[in-house]
C-alpha positions as CSV (number, residue, x, y, z in Angstrom):
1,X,71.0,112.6,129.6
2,X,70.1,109.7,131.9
3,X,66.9,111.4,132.6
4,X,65.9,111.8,128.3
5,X,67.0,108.2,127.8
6,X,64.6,106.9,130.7
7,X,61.5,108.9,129.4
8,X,62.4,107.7,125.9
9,X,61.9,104.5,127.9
10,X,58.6,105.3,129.3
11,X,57.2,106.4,126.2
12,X,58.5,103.4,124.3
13,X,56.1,101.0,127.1
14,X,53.5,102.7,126.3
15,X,53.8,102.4,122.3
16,X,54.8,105.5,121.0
17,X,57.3,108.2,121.1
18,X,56.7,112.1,120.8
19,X,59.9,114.1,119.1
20,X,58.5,117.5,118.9
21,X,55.4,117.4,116.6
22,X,56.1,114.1,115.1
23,X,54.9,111.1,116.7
24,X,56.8,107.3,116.4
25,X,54.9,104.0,116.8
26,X,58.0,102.1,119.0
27,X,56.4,99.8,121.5
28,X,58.7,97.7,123.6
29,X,59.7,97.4,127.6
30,X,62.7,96.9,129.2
31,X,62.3,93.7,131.1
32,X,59.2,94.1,132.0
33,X,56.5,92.0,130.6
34,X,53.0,92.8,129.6
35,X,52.0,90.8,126.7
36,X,52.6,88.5,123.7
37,X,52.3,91.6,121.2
38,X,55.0,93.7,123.0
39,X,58.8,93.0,122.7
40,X,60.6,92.5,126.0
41,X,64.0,93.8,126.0
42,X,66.3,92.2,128.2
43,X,68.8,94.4,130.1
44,X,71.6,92.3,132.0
45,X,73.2,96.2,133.4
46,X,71.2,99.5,133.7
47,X,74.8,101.0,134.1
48,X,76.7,99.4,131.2
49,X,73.7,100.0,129.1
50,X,72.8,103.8,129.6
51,X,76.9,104.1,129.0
52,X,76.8,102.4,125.6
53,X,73.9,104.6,124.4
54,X,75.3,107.5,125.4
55,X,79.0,106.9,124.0
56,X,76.5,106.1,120.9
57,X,75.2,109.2,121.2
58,X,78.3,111.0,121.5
59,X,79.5,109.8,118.3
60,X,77.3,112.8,116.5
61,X,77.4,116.4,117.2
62,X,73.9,117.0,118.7
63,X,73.0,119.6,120.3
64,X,68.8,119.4,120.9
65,X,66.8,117.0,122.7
66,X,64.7,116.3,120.1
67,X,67.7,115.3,118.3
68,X,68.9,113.0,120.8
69,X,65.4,111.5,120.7
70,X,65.4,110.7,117.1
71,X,68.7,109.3,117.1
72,X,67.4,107.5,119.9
73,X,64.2,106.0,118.0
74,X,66.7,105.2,115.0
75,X,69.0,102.8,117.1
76,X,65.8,101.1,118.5
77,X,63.7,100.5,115.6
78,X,66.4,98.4,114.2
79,X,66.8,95.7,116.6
80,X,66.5,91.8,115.4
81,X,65.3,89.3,117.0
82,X,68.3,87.8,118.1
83,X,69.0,91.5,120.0
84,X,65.9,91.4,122.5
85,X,68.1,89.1,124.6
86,X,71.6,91.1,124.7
87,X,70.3,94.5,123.7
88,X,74.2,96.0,125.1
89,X,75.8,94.2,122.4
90,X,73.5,95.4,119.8
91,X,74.7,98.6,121.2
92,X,77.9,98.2,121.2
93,X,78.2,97.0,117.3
94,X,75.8,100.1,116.2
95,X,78.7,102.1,117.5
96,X,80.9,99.9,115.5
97,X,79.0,100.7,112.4
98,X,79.1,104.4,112.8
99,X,83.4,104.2,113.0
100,X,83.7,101.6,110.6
101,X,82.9,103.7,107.1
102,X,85.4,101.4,105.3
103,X,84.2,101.1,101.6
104,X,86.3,104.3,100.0
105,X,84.6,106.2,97.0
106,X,86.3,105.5,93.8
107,X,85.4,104.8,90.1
108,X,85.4,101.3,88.5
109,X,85.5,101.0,84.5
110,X,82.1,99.6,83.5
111,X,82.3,98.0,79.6
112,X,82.3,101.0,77.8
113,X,80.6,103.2,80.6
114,X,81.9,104.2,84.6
115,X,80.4,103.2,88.0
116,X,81.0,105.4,90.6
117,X,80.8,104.2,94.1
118,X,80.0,106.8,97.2
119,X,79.7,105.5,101.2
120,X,76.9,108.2,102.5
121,X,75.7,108.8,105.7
122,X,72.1,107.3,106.0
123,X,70.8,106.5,109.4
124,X,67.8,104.3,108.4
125,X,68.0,101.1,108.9
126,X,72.0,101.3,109.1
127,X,74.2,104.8,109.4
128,X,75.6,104.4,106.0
129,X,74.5,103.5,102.6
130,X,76.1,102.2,99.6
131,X,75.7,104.1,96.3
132,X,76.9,103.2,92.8
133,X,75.9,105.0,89.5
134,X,76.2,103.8,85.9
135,X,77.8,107.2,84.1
136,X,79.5,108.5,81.0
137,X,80.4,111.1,82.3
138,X,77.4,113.1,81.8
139,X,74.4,111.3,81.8
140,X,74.0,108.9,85.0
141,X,71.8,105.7,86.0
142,X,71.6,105.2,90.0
143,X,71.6,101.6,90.7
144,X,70.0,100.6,94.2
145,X,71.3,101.7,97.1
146,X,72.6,99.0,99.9
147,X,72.2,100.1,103.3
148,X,74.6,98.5,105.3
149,X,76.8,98.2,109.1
150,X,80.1,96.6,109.5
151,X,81.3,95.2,113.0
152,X,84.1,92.9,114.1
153,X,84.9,91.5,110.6
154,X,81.1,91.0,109.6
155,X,79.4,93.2,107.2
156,X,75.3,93.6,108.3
157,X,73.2,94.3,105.3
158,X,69.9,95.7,105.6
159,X,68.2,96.6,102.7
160,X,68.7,96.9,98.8
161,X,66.4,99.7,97.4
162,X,65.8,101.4,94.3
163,X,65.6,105.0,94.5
164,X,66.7,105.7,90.6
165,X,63.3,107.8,89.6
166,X,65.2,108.8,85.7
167,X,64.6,105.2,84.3
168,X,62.5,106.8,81.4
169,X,65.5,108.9,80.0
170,X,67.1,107.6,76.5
171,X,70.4,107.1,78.8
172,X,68.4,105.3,81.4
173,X,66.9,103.2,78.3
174,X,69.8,102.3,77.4
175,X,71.4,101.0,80.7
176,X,68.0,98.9,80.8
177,X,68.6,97.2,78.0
178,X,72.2,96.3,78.9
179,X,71.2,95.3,82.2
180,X,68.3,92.8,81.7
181,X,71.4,90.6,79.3
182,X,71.8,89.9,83.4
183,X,69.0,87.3,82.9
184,X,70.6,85.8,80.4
185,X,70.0,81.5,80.9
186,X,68.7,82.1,84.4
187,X,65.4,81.8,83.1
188,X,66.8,78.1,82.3
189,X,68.1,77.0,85.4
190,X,64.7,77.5,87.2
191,X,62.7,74.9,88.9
192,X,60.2,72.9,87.0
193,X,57.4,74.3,89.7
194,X,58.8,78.5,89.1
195,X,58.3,77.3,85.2
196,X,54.8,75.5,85.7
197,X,53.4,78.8,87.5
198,X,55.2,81.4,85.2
199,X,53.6,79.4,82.3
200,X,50.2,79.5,83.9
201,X,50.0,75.9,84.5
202,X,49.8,76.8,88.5
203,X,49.2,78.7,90.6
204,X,51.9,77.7,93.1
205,X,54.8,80.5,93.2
206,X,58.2,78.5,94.2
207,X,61.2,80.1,94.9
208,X,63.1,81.5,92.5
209,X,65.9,83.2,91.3
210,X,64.3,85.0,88.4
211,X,62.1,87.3,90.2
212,X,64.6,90.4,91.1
213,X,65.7,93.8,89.7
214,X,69.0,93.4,87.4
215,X,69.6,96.7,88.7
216,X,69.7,95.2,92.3
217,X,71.8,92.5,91.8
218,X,74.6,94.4,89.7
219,X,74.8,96.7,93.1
220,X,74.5,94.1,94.8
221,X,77.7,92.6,93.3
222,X,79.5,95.2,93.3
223,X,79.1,96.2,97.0
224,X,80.5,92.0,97.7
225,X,83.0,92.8,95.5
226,X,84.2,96.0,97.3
227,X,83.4,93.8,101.3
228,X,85.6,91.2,99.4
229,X,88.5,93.7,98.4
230,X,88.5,95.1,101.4
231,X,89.1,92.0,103.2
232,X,85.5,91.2,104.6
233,X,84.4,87.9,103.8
234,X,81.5,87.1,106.4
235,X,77.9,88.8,105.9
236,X,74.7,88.6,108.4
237,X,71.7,89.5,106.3
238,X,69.0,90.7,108.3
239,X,65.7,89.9,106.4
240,X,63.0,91.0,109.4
241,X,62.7,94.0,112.1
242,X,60.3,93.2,114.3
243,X,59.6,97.0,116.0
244,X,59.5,98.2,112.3
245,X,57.2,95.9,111.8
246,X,54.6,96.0,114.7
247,X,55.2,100.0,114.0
248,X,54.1,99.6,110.7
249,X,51.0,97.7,111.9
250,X,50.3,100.1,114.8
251,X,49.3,102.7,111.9
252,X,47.8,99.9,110.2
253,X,45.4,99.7,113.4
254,X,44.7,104.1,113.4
255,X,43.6,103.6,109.7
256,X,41.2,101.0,110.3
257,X,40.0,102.9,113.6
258,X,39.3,106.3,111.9
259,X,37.5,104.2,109.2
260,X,35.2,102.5,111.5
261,X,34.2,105.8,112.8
262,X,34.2,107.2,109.9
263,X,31.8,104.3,108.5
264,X,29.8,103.2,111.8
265,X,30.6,99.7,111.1
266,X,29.1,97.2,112.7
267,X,30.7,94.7,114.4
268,X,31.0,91.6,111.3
269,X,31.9,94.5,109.1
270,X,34.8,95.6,112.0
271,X,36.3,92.7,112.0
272,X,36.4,91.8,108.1
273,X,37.9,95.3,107.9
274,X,40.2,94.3,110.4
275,X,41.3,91.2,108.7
276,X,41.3,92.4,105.7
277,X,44.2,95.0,106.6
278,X,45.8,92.7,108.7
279,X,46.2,90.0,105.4
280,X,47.5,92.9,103.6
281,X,50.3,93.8,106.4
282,X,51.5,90.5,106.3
283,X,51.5,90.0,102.9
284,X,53.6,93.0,101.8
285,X,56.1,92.2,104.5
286,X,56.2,88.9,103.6
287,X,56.6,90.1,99.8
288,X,59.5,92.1,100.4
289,X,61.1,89.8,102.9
290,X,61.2,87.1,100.3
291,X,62.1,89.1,97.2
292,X,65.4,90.7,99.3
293,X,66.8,87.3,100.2
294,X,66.2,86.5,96.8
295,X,68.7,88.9,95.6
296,X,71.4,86.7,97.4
297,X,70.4,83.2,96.4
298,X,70.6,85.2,92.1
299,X,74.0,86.7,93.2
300,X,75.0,82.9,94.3
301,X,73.8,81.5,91.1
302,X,76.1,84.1,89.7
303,X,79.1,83.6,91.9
304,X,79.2,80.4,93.7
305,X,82.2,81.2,95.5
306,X,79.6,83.5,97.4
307,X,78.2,81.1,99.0
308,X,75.3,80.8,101.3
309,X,75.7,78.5,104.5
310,X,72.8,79.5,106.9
311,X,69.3,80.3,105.8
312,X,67.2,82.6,108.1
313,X,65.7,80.4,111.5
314,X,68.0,77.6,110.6
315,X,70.4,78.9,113.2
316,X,69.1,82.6,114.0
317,X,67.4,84.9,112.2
318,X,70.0,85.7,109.8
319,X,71.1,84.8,106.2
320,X,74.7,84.1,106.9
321,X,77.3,84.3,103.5
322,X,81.0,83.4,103.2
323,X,82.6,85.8,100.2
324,X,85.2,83.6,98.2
325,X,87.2,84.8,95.9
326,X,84.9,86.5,92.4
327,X,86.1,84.1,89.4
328,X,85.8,85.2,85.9
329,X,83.6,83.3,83.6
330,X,81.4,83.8,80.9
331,X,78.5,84.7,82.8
332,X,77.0,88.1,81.9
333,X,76.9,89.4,85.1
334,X,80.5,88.3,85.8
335,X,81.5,90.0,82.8
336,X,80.0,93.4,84.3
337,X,81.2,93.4,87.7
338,X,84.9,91.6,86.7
339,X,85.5,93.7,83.7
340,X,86.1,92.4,79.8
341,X,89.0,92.9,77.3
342,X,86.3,94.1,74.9
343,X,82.5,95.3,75.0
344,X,79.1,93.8,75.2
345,X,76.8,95.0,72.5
């Protein structure tokens, strides 16, 4: 084992790990420096740290290399910032997250509908996911899933994706309509700059609150709802991965080299090509960053007993979030994820 985890290593230095017939773009070194573009991981004890991955390892019934090695490129894709710099504690809480399932699947009335909630295994970004699903009984609407890790008392949330692909069904139609009421008098609480470029009087885009999937935030809620109920009131939300990223840009960089063969570009035409893609890179990344923190700040609007006390880089790199008690109002949303004594129309 020691030997597979040390050319894992090796092949991680020099930017990209071979599982078989697949090929992963994971460039880091283990304290070892080599330049600005290459994440240094710092390792206080070889010992301590080869035992934590491989009591990480042990946690699932593997039986190949190949399948140690991808379990392996999971756990190290996923690093923040923050974990460069004590990489055995990251460790260690990735093991917490695969014995800490918690959330239990059940069914929650839903006006005059059903949600069902499922924990999956999903070993993405996080080893489970979050799933609820709008149903009445037959027909079903998935709302977006919540990958997600929990560790000593704090829930880690990773992502909030839409995987639904039946939105054009008359039942999916239907939970559409029902769902955008979610926007009801956000629209109005917006900032005089959000209204100014949504009106086309600029072409500044502030932040906002209006700018999310209905969908995302009613799972969202829900899921804090469930943390909440289960007695977890502190979330990290982790907003950036920087090996994802530079993984990301490292096929970025074999696309624009096949095209300058390809092309026989000059020189001014290589670099505006270069450019050009790295722009793009940042700008979905930057996209995606923004519009899933964005899904917090709606869900505080919402519930302000969820409140947000650290924004990313103020203290880390995390969105830190205190869950208070979920008070019942008028609010639309409220009304969905606290129940009603009689139905919306």
């Amino acid at each position: 084992m020691d030997e597979l985890i040390s050319s894992f290593f090796e092949q991680c230095a020099q930017g990209q790990v071979c599982v078989g017939e697949l090929f992963y773009n994971l460039h880091f070194t283990i304290n070892h420096y080599l330049d600005d573009t290459v994440p240094v991981i710092k390792v206080k004890n070889k010992e301590q740290f080869y035992n934590y991955i491989k009591e990480f390892i042990s946690l699932f019934n593997l039986t190949s290399d190949e399948d140690i090695l991808k379990k392996l490129v999971y756990l190290f894709s996923n690093l923040s910032f923050s974990d460069f710099s004590d990489v055995e504690l990251y460790i260690k809480r990735n093991i917490d997250f695969v014995k800490n399932r918690l959330l239990k699947n059940k069914n929650i009335p839903f006006l005059d509908e059903e949600i069902t909630i499922t924990t999956c295994e999903y070993y993405q970004e996080s080893p489970y996911c979050f799933i609820s699903c709008i149903t009445n009984g037959h027909d079903k609407y998935e709302l977006p899933i919540i990958s997600y890790g929990i560790s000593d008392g704090i829930c880690y949330i990773f992502a909030v994706q839409d995987k639904n692909l039946d939105k054009n069904s008359s039942y999916g139609k239907k939970i559409k309509r029902l769902l955008y009421k979610i926007n009801s008098g956000v629209y109005e609480a917006e900032s005089l700059e959000y209204k100014a470029y949504k009106e086309n009087k600029s072409s500044y885009y502030s932040e906002n609150i209006s700018d999310v999937s209905p969908s995302a935030v009613l799972s969202l809620s829900i899921f804090l709802k469930q943390l909440f109920d289960e007695g977890i009131t502190k979330v990290k939300v982790v907003p950036f991965l920087p090996i994802r990223y530079n993984a990301k840009k490292k096929a970025y960089q074999l696309k624009i080299d096949y095209l300058i063969k390809k092309e026989n570009l000059n020189l001014v035409a290589q670099n505006e090509l270069k450019q050009q893609y790295a722009d793009e890179h940042l700008r979905i990344q930057n996209n995606l960053t923004q519009k899933f923190l964005r899904n917090f700040f709606r869900i505080n609007y919402h519930f302000p007993n969820v409140s947000i006390w650290a924004y990313p880089f103020d203290y880390d790199e995390y969105l830190y979030i205190n869950l208070g008690e979920f008070v019942k109002s008028d609010d639309v949303l409220n009304t969905m994820v606290l129940g009603v004594e009689k139905k919306l129309k």
